[in-house]
C-alpha positions in Angstrom: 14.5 65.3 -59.1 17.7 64.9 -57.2 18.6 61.8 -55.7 18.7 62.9 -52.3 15.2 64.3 -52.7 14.0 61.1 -54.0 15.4 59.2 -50.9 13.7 61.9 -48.6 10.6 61.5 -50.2 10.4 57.5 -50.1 12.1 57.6 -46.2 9.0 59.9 -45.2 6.6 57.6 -46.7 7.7 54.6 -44.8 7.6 56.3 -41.6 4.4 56.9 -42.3 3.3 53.9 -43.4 5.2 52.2 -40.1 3.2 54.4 -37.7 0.4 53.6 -39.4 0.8 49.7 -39.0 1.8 50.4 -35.7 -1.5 52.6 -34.5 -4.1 50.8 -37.0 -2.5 46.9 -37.8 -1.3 45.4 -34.9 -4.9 43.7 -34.5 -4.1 42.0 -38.2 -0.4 41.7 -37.4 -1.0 39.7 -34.1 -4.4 37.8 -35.7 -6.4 39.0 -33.1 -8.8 40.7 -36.4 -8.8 38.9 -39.5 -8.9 41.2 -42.7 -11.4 39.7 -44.2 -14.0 39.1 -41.5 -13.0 41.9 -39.6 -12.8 45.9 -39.9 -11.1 48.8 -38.3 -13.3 51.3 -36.1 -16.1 50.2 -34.8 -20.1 50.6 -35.0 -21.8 49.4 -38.3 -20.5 52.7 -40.2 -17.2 50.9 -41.4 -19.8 48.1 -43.2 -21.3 50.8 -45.4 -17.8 51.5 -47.2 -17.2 47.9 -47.6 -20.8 47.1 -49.1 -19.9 50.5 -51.3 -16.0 48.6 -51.8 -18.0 45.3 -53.5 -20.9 47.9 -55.0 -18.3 49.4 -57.5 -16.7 46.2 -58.4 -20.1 44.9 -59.0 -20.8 47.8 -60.8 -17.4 47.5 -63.4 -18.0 43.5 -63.7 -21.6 43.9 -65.1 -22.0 47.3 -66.0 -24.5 49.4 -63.7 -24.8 52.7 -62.6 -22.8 53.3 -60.0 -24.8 55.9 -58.4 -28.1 54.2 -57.8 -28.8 50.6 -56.5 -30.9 47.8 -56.4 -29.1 45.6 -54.4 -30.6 47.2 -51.0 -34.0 48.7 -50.1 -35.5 46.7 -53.1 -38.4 46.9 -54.6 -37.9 50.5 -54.9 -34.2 50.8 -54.8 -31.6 53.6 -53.3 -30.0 57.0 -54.4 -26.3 56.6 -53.6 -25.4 60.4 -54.5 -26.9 61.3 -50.8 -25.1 58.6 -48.8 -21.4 58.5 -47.7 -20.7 55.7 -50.5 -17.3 56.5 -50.9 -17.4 56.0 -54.5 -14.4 57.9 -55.6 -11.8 56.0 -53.4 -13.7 52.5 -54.1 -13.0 53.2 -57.6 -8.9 53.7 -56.8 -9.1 50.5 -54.8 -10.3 48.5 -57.4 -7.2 46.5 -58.1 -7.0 45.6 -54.8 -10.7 44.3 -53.9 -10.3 42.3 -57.1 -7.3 40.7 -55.6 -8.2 40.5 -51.8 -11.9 41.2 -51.7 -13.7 44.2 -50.4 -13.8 44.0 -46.9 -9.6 43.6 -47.3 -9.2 45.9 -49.3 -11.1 48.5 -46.8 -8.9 47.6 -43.8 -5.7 48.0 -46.2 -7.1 51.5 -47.6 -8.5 52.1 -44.1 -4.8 51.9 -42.6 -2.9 53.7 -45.4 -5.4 56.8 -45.0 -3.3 58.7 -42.4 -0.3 57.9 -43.9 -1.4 59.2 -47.3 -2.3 62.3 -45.7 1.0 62.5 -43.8 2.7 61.9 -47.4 0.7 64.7 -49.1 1.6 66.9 -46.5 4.9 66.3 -46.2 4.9 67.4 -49.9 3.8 70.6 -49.4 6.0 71.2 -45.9 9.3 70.0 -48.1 8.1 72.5 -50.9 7.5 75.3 -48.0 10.5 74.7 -45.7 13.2 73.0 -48.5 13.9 70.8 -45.2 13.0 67.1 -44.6 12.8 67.2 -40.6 10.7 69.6 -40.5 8.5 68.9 -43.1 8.4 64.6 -41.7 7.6 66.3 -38.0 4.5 68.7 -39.7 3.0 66.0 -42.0 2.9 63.9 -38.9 0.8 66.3 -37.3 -1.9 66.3 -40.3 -1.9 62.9 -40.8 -2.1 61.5 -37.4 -3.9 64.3 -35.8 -6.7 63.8 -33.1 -9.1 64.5 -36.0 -7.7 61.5 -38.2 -7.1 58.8 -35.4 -10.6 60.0 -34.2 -11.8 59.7 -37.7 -10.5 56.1 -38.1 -12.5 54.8 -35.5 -15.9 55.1 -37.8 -15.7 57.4 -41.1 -13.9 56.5 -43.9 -15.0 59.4 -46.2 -13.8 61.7 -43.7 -10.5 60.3 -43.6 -9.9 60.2 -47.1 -8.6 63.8 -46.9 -4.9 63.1 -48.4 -6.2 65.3 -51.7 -6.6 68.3 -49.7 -2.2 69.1 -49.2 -1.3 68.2 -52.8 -4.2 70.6 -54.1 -3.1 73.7 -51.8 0.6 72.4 -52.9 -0.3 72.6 -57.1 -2.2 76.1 -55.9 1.2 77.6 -54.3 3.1 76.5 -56.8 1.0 78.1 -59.2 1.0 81.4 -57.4 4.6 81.6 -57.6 4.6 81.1 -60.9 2.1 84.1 -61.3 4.5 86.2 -58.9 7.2 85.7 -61.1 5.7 87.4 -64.2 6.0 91.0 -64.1 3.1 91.3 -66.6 0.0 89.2 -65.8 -1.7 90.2 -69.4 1.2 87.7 -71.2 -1.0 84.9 -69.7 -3.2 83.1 -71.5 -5.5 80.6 -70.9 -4.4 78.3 -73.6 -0.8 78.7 -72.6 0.4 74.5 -71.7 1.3 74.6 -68.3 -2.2 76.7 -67.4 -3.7 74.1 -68.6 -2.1 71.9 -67.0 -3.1 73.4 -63.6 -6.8 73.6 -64.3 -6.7 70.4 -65.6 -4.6 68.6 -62.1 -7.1 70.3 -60.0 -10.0 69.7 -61.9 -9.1 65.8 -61.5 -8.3 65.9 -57.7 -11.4 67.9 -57.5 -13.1 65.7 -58.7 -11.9 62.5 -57.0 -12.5 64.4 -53.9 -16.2 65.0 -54.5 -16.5 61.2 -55.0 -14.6 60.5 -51.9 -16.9 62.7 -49.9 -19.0 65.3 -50.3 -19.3 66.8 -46.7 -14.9 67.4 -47.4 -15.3 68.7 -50.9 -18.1 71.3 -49.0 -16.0 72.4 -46.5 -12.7 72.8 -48.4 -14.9 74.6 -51.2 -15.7 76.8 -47.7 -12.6 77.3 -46.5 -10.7 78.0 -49.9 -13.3 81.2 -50.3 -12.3 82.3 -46.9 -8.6 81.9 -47.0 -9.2 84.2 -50.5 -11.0 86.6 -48.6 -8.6 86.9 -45.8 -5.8 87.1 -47.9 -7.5 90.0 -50.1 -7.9 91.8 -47.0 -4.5 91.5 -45.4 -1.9 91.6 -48.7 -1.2 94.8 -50.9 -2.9 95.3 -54.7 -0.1 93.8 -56.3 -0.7 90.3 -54.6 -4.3 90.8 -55.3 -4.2 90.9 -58.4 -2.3 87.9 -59.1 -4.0 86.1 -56.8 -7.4 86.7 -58.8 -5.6 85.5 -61.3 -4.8 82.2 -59.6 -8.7 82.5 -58.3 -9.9 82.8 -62.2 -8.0 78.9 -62.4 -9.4 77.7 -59.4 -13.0 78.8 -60.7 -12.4 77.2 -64.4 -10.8 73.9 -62.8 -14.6 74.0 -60.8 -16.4 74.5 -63.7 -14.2 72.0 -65.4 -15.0 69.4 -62.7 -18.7 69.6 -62.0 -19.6 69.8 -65.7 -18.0 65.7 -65.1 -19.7 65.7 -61.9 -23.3 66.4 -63.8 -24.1 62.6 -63.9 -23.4 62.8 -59.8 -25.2 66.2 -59.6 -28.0 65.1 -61.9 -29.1 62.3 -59.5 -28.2 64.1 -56.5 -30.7 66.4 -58.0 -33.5 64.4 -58.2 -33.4 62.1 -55.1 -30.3 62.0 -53.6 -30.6 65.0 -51.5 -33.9 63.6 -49.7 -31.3 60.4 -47.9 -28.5 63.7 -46.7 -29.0 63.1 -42.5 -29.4 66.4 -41.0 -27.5 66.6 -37.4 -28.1 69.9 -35.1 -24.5 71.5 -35.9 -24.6 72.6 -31.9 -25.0 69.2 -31.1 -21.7 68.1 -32.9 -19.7 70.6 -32.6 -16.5 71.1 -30.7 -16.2 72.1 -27.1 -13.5 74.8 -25.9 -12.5 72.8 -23.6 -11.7 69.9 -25.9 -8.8 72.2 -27.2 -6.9 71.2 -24.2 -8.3 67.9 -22.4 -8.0 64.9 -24.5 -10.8 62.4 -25.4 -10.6 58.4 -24.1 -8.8 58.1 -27.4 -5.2 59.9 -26.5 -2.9 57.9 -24.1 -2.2 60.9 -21.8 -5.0 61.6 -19.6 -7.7 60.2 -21.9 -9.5 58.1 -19.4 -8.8 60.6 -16.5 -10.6 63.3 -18.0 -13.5 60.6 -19.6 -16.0 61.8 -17.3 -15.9 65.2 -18.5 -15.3 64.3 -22.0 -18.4 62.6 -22.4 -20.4 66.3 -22.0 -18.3 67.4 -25.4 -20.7 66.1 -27.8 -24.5 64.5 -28.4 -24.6 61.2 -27.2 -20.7 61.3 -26.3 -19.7 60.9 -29.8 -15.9 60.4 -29.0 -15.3 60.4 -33.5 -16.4 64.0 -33.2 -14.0 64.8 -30.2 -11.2 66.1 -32.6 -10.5 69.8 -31.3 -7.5 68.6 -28.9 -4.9 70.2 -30.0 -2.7 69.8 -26.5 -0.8 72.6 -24.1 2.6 71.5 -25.8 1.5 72.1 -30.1 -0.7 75.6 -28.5 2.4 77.2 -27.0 4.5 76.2 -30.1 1.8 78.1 -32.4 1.7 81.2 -29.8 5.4 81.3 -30.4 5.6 81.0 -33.8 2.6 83.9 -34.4 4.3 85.7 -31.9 7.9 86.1 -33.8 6.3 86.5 -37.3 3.4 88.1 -37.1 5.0 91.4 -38.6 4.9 89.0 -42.1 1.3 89.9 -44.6 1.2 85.5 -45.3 1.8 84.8 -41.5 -0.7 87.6 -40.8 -3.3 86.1 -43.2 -2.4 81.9 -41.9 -3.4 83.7 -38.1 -6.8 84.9 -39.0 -7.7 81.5 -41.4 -6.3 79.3 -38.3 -8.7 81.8 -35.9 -11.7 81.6 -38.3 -11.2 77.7 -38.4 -11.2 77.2 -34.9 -14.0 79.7 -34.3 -16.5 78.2 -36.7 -15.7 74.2 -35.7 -17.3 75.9 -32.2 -20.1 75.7 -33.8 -23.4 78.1 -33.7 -23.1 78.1 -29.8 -20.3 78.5 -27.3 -19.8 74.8 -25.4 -17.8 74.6 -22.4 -18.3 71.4 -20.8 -22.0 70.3 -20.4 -23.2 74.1 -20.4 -24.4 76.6 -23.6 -22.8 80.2 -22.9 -23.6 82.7 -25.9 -24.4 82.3 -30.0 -20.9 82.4 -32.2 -20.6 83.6 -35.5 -20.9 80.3 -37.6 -24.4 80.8 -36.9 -25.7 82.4 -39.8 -24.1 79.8 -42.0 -26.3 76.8 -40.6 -28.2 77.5 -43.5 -26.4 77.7 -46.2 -26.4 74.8 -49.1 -23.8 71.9 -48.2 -22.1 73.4 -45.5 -25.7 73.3 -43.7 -25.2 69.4 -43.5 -21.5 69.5 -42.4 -20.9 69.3 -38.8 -18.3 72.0 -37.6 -16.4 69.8 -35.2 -15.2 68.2 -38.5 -13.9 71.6 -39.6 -10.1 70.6 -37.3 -9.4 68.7 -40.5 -8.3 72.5 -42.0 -7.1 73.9 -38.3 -4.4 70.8 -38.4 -3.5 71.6 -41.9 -2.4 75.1 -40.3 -0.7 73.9 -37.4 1.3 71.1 -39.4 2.6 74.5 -41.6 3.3 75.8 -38.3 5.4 73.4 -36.8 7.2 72.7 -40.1 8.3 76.1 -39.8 8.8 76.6 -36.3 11.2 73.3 -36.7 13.4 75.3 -39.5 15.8 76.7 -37.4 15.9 80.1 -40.2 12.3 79.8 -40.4 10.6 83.3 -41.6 8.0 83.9 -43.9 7.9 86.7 -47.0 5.3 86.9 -49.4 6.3 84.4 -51.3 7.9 81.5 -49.9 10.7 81.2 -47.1 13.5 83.0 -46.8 16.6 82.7 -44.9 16.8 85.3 -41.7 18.5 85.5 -38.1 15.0 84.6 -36.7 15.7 84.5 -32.5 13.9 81.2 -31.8 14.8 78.9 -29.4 17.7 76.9 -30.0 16.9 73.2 -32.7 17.2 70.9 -29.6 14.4 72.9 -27.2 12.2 73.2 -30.3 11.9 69.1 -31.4 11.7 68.8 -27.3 8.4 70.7 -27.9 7.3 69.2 -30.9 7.8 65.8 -29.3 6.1 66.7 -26.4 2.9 67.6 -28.4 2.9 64.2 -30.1 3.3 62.3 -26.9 0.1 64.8 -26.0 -1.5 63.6 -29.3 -0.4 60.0 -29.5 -3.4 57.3 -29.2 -3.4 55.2 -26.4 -2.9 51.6 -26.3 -6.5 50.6 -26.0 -7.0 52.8 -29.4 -4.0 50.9 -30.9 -4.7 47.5 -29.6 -9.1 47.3 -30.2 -9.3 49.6 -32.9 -11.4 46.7 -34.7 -14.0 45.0 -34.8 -14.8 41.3 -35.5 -18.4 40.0 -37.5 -18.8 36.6 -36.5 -19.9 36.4 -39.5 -22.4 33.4 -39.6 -20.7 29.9 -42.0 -24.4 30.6 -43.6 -22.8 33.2 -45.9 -19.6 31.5 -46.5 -18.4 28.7 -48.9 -21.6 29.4 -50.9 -23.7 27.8 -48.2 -26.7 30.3 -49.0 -27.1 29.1 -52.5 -28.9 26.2 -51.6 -31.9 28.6 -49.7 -31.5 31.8 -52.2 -32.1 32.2 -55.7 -30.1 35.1 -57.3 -31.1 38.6 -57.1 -34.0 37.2 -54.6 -35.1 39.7 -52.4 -34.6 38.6 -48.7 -35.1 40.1 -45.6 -32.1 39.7 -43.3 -32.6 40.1 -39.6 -30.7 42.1 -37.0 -32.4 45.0 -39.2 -31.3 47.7 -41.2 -28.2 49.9 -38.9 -28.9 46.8 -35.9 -27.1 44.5 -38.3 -24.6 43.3 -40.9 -26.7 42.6 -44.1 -24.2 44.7 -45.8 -21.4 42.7 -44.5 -23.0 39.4 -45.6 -24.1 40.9 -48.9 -20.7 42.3 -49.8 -19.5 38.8 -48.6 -21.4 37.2 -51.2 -20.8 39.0 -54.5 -23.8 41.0 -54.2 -25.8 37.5 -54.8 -29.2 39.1 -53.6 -30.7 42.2 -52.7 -32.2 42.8 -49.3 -35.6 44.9 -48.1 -33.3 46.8 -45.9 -29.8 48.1 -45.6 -28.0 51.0 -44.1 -26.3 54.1 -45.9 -27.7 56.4 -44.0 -31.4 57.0 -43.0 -34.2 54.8 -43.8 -35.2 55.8 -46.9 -39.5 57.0 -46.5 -40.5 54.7 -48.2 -39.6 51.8 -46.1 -40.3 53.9 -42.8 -43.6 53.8 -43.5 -43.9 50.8 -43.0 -45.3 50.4 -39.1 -43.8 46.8 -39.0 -40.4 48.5 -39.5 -40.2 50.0 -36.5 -40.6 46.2 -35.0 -37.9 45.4 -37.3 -35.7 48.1 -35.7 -36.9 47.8 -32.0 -38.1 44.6 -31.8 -41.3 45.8 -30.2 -44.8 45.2 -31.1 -47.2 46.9 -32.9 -51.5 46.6 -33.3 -51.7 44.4 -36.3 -48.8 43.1 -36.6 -49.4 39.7 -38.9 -51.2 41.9 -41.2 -48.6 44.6 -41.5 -45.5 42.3 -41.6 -47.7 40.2 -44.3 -48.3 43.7 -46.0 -44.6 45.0 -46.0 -43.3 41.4 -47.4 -46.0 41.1 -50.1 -45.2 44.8 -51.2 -41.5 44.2 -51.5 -42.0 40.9 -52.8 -39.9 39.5 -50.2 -39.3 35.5 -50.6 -37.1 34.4 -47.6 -36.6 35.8 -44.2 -32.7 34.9 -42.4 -32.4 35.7 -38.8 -28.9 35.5 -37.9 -28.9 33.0 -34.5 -26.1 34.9 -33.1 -27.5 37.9 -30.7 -29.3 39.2 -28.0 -31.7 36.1 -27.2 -34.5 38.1 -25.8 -34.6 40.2 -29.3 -34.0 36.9 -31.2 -37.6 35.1 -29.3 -39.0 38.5 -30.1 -38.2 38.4 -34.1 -38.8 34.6 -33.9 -42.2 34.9 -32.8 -42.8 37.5 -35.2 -41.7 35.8 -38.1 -43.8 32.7 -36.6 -46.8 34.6 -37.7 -46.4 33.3 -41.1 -47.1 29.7 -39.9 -43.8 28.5 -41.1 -41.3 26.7 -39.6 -38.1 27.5 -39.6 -35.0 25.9 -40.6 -31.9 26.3 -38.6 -28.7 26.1 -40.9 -25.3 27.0 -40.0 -25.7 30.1 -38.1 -29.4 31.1 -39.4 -33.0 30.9 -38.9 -34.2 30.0 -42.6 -38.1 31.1 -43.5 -39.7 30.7 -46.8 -42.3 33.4 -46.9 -45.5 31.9 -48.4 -47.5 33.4 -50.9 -50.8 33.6 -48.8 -48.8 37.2 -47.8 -50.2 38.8 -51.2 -54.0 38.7 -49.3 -52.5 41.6 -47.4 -50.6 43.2 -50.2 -53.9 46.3 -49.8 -54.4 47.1 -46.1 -57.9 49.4 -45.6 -56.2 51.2 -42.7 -53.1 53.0 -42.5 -51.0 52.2 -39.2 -49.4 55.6 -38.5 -46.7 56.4 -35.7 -49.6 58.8 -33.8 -52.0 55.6 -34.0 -49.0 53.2 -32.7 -48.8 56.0 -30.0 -51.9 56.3 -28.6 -52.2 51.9 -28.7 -49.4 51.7 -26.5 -50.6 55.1 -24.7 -53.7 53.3 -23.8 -52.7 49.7 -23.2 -50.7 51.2 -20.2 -53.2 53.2 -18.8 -55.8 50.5 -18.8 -53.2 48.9 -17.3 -52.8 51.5 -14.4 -56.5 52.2 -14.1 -57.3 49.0 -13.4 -54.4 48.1 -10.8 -56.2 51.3 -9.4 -59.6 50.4 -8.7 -58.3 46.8 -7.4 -55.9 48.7 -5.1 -58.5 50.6 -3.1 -57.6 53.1 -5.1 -54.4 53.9 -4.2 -51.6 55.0 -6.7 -49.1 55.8 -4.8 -47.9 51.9 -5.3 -48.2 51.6 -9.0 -45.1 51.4 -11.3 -44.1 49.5 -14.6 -42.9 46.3 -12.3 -46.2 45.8 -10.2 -48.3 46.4 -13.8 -46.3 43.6 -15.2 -46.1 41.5 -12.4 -50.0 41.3 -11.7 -50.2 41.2 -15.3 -51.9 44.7 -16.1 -50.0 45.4 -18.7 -48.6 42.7 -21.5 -45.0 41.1 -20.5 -43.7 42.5 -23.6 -43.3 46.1 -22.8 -39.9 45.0 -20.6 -41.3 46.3 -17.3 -39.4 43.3 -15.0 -36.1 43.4 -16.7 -36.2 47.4 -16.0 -37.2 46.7 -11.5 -34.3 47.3 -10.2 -34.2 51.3 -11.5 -34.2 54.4 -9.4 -35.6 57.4 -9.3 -37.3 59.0 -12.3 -36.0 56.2 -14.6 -38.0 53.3 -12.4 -41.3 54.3 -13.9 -40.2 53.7 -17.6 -41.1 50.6 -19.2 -38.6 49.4 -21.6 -40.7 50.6 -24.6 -40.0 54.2 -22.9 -43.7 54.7 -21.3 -43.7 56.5 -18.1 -46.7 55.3 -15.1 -45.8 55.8 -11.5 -48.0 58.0 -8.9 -48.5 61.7 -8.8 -49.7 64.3 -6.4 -50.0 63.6 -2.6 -50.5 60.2 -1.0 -51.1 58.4 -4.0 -54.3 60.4 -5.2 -53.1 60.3 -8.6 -51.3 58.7 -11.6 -49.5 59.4 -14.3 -48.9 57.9 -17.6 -46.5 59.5 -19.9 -44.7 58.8 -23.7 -42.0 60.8 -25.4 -42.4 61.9 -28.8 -43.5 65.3 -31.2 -47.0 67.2 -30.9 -47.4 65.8 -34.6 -47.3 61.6 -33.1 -48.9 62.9 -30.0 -52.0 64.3 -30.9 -54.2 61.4 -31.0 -53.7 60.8 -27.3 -54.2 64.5 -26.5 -57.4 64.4 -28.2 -58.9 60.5 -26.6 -57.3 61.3 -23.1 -56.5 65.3 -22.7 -60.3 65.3 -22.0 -60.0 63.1 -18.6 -56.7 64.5 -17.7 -56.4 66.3 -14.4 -53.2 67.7 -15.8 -51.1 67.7 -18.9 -47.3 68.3 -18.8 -45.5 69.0 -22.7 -42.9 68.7 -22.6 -42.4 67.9 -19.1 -42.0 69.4 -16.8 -43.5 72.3 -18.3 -47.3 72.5 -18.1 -49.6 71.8 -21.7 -50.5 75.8 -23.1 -52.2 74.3 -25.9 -49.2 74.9 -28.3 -49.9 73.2 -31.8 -45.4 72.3 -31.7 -43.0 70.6 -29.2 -41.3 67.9 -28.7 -40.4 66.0 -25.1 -42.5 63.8 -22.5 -46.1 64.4 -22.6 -47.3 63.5 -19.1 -51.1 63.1 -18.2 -52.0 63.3 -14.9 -55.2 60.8 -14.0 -57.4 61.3 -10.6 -59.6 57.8 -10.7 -62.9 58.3 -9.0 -64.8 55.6 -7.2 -67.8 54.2 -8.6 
């Protein structure tokens, strides 16, 4: 390597890193977030790669298996293989979570993500273009792209994605090789520097796999249709020796899962069951996110948040990542424009169309409203790629438009059929195109909110520091640890601690079924109450041989009385101690440890179901019978229903929403002048079928799901809706 490469290649990875300090540690830098009881992004996703951070050290220290664990969800223990665990790049961090600890060493890792991926693009654009400007200004746009800075503000496993340019870059380099050779037959497989290859991408293959599974997927994808495309579009020549390079591509596979089978293996036999399906149409990306930013981008971002919030479910702005700006879209009309004519440029067109297509999803989104089916539909079902979610798929679109750029930036920039080649190309003159290209990263650039609360801090309580918790927890105890599950930060405090104890809960994705059945977890979750509830929380903490109960002191009050007089069922007093509620669990549990019922979510259902019409029936008959008054408030206030379903806290509602208790039951009047009531609960036909058959019976009417009337239907889910017309005795 020359010198002057060398100095290039070590000046673009300091830029990098110094935009990623800028955009991701200024929080750190300023001690606003400390990086070891704080974390970039926000939400509890950032605590599962932490917990997964400590869970491999753990793992190397005393010799476990790194893909199943005991530490969480004990007794029975949890699959890793089907969770984003981030195993691979936990492994590569090693050194430094020895050195710093793991929830350091994720923020570190965390920030040098994008800048990794710029590096690993910029590798490929310097191999592509032979110039460093170019090549600095298109690994820019892959690393910091509105897919990575979205990214960065929850999923590590989807930002670790700096694999993906170096193994396209070994594959190019490959294929020139091949072109070179005017007789494919003289390769052979055992030749050195073929084995070489297969061997380079079998590795990153596999580190990608262990980095994230959903990425491996989609690249897997991708790869087959950029082959197909390029099949299509290039003469037989080219075909050939680009099965060739396919024939490497499928060994280095084979080469990588046969490593993989341990993975695969346990995969296999449970870790598939803990994958979360999403609805792809439901996180997908919205036309017109191609060209109005998200509340993430400092230009226009918070203008346009009204009508960003209709882009995804639940206003997911992580998923947001198809803005692309006006700026970086007339550069790549441009560029297709004036090389078009070129069989590679033809084939990069139709891959960047297919990407951008597919990420649309099965259904065309524009704004809030559904227009017409696309043709990623089909592939909804197919194995892996079923469980991706296509507005994920801009990762591969950016990759495309950093190419772009690079070569749109070299002023001779033309493309043959094998690399770039010098021509009298008639684009604009240097300084009009880097006025464009630095428009469309002033379009992309985050905003200052972004930059400056990118973070989040635990409060994490002195309980779990300085070894405080010893004195109340044996090792490897099983303890319960209360916000619950995804409410909380048990895998914070657990990582915290060295993996000193396991938990009966913990959050890598869903609740595994096991613990869901458990009724007295949904009162874990929702701190709401169920029919029996000293006998099943005596039941669930006898069966996971639970010994101590912390509730952390330090959240919502009304949900901390709630869990408080839950956990006062066991006639124990608790000990407050630096930030905690202390209970030792007493072994007159194990009386409960059989129940001779089996609390089920229709039975919880149809309790609640009935407590609030019994409620509204009798405000009814002591009301002259007059409905029209009746709502959630007046049940509550004259004590019809119990003060626990919220109804008091929710009076000052309107409309629809001022009939809704806060456990999500619906009683207000119906019909004219008050002659009826209704009382109504969300859910499936399957948890509502019990109150269809005790109450259908009496119901004037029956609206599933509302406001549609009942037709009988066995299916459905929504707001069943009974209508009741009390008659005088």
């Amino acid at each position: 390597m020359k010198i002057r490469q060398f100095i290039q290649i070590i000046t673009a990875l300091i830029v990098y890193i110094a935009i990623a300090f800028i955009y991701f540690a200024i929080p750190f830098i300023s001690k606003t977030a400390s990086l070891s009881s704080s974390y970039v992004g926000g939400g509890i996703d950032p605590t599962q790669y932490i917990w997964s951070f400590e869970w491999i050290k753990y793992c190397v220290l005393h010799f476990k298996n790194p893909f199943v664990t005991n530490k969480m969800w004990e007794p029975y223990g949890y699959n890793l293989t089907g969770s984003t665990s981030v195993i691979g790049l936990a492994f590569l961090a090693l050194p430094l979570t020895f050195y710093i600890g793991a929830a350091a060493s994720y923020n570190i890792v965390m920030i040098l993500l994008p800048a990794l991926a710029s590096f690993t693009a910029f590798i490929l654009l310097r191999h592509i273009t032979k110039s460093f400007f170019p090549s600095l200004a298109g690994g820019y746009i892959f690393g910091f792209s509105t897919y990575m800075l979205n990214q960065s503000t929850s999923h590590m496993h989807l930002n670790s994605v700096f694999l993906i340019p170096l193994m396209v870059y070994l594959l190019l380099i490959e294929y020139e090789n091949i072109k070179n050779i005017k007789n494919i037959k003289n390769i052979k497989y055992g030749k050195n520097s073929v084995f070489i290859v297969i061997a380079l991408f079998a590795v990153m293959l596999i580190f990608q796999f262990l980095f994230s599974l959903e990425i491996f997927a989609d690249f897997t994808f991708f790869g087959a249709i950029f082959f197909i495309i390029l099949y299509a579009v290039n003469p037989d020549d080219f075909r050939n020796k680009a099965f060739l390079l396919l024939k490497y591509i499928v060994s280095a596979y084979i080469a990588a899962l046969v490593v993989l089978s341990p993975f695969i293996y346990y995969f296999a036999v449970g870790g598939y069951s803990d994958v979360i399906s999403f609805a792809p149409a439901d996180y997908s990306s919205n036309l017109l996110n191609f060209f109005i930013p998200s509340v993430n981008n400092l230009l226009g971002g918070h203008f346009f948040a009204g009508l960003s919030k209709t882009f995804d479910y639940r206003d997911y702005v992580f998923d947001q990542d198809a803005y692309i700006g006006i700026p970086l879209l007339y550069l790549i009309i441009i560029f297709f424009r004036k090389n078009f004519d070129r069989k590679i440029i033809k084939a990069l067109f139709y891959f960047f169309i297919t990407v951008i297509v597919f990420s649309l999803g099965p259904t065309l989104h524009i704004g809030k409203y559904s227009i017409m089916p696309l043709p990623y539909k089909p592939f909804i079902v197919v194995p892996l790629i079923k469980h991706a979610l296509p507005a994920r798929f801009m990762l591969f679109a950016f990759l495309v438009v950093a190419i772009i750029t690079a070569l749109y930036l070299k002023s001779d920039a033309r493309i043959s059929d094998a690399r770039i080649s010098a021509s009298a190309g008639s684009f604009r003159s240097g300084l009009s195109k880097y006025m464009l290209f630095f428009a469309g990263i002033f379009f992309l650039a985050p905003s200052s909110g972004y930059i400056l609360h990118n973070y989040t801090n635990t409060h994490i309580p002195t309980f779990f520091k300085n070894n405080a918790y010893k004195k109340f927890i044996k090792k490897n105890e099983n303890i319960l640890i209360i916000p619950y599950g995804y409410n909380g930060l048990s895998l914070f405090y657990q990582a915290a601690t060295g993996m000193y104890f396991k938990t009966a809960s913990g959050y890598l994705g869903a609740t595994p079924a096991y613990f869901s059945r458990y009724p007295i977890v949904h009162s874990f979750y929702k701190a709401q109450r169920i029919p029996y509830m000293k006998k099943e929380l005596y039941n669930f903490l006898s069966d996971t041989g639970t010994k101590t109960v912390i509730i952390v002191a330090d959240f919502n009050r009304n949900k901390k009385m709630f869990y408080l007089s839950l956990f006062g069922l066991l006639n124990e007093k608790p000990l407050y101690y630096k930030g905690v509620y202390i209970y030792n669990v007493p072994k007159k549990v194990n009386k409960y440890s059989k129940l001779s019922f089996k609390l089920t979510k229709p039975f919880i259902k149809k309790y609640y179901f009935g407590i609030v019409y019994s409620g509204a029936l009798k405000y009814v008959r002591n009301n002259g019978y007059n409905c029209s008054g009746i709502s959630p408030y007046e049940l509550e206030k004259n004590k019809y229903i119990p003060g626990y379903f919220g109804a008091l806290k929710n009076k000052n509602a309107s409309g629809f929403k001022k009939y809704y208790t806060l456990y999500k039951i619906w009683v207000g009047p119906l019909g004219n002048h008050g002659a009826a009531f209704g009382v109504g609960i969300g859910g499936s036909y399957g948890a509502l079928k019990l109150i269809l058959k005790k109450y259908g019976k009496t119901a004037e009417k029956i609206y599933f799901p509302y406001p549609h009337l009942y037709n009988n239907s066995k299916s459905g889910n929504g707001l069943m809706l009974m209508e009741f017309k009390p008659k005088r005795k």
